[in-house]
C-alpha positions, 0 to 999 in steps of 0.5 A: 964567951957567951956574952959575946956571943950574945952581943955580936947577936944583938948587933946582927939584929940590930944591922938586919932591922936597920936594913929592912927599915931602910928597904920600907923607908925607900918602897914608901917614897917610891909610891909617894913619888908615883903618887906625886907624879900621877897627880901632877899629871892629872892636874896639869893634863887632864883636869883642864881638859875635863873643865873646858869641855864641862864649860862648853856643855854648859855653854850649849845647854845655856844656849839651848835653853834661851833659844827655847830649844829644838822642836824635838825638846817641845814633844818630851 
């Protein structure tokens, strides 16, 4: 009787381990799903954003300077 006992404790064990394993193996692809859509977000939405406006800056500080700026930018 002990012995089974003892086995029917191992298996226990062994159900539990699995089922927190799977808990973990679910919270992790979870993030990485989250991860995957904040990314994709970003790069579709907001970096083109964000590189159009550097380009125009640049297009203005280009101009700027060819036209030999603003009388303001002679005194500084």
């Amino acid at each position: 009787m002990g012995e089974n006992n003892n086995n029917v404790e191992t298996i226990l064990k062994w159900i539990v381990l699995v089922i927190l394993a799977v808990v973990a193996m679910k919270i992790v692809f979870s993030v990485f799903a989250i991860a995957w859509l904040a990314g994709g977000f970003l790069l579709t939405k907001v970096l083109p954003l964000v590189v159009l406006v550097w380009l125009v800056l640049k297009a203005v500080e280009w101009m700027k300077g060819r036209n030999g700026g603003t009388p303001a930018d002679m005194n500084s």
